[in-house]
C-alpha positions in Angstrom: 46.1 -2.4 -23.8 46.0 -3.6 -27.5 41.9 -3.0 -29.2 40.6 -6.6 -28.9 41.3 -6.1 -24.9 39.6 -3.1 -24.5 36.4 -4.7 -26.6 36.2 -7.1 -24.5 36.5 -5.3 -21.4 33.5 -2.8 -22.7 31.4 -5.7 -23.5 32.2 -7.3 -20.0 31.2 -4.0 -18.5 28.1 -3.3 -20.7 26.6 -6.9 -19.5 27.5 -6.3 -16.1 25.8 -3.1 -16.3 22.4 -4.7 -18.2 22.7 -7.2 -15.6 23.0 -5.1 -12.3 20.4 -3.0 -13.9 22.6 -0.1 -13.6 22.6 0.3 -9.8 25.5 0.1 -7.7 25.3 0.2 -3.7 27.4 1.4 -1.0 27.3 1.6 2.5 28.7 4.6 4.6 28.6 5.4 8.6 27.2 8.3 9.3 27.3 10.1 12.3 23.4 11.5 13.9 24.9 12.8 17.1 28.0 13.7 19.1 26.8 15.1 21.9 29.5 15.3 25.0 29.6 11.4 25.7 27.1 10.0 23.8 27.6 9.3 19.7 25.3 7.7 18.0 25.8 6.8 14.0 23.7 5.1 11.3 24.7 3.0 8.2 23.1 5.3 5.7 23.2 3.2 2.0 23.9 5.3 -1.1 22.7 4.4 -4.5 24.6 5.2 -7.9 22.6 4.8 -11.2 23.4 4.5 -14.4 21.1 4.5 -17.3 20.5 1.7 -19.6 21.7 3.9 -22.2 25.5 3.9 -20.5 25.7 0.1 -20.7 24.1 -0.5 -24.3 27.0 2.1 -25.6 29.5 0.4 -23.4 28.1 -2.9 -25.4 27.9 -1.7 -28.6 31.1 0.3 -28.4 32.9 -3.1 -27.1 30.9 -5.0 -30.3 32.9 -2.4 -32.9 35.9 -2.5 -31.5 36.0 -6.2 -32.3 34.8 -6.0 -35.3 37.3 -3.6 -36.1 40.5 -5.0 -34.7 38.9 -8.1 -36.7 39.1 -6.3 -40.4 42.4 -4.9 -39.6 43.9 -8.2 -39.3 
């Protein structure tokens, strides 16, 4: 993957990031209780965060890159 690509790809993840307000969810079944005959399970939803900081230096980082692979040429 040549520099201008990855730039781009880190600004496309640092907006989705500012964007999503850096929460992803997932869902996962989970099982309450497996007695004899009788299960019973719950969809239990997870969170993962990441801070704001993570997606500005995603940005920025992306930003550079450009610049850079810009100056070379």
């Amino acid at each position: 993957m040549n520099i201008r690509a990855t730039g781009v790809l880190l600004i496309v993840v640092g907006v989705i990031l500012f964007a999503y307000e850096g929460v992803i969810k997932y869902r996962t079944r989970d099982s309450i209780v497996d007695a004899g005959p009788v299960h019973v399970s719950a969809e239990v939803t997870h969170h993962v965060n990441f801070p704001p900081v993570v997606a500005a230096v995603a940005l920025i980082g992306g930003v550079a890159l450009l610049i850079g692979s810009a100056k070379q040429a």
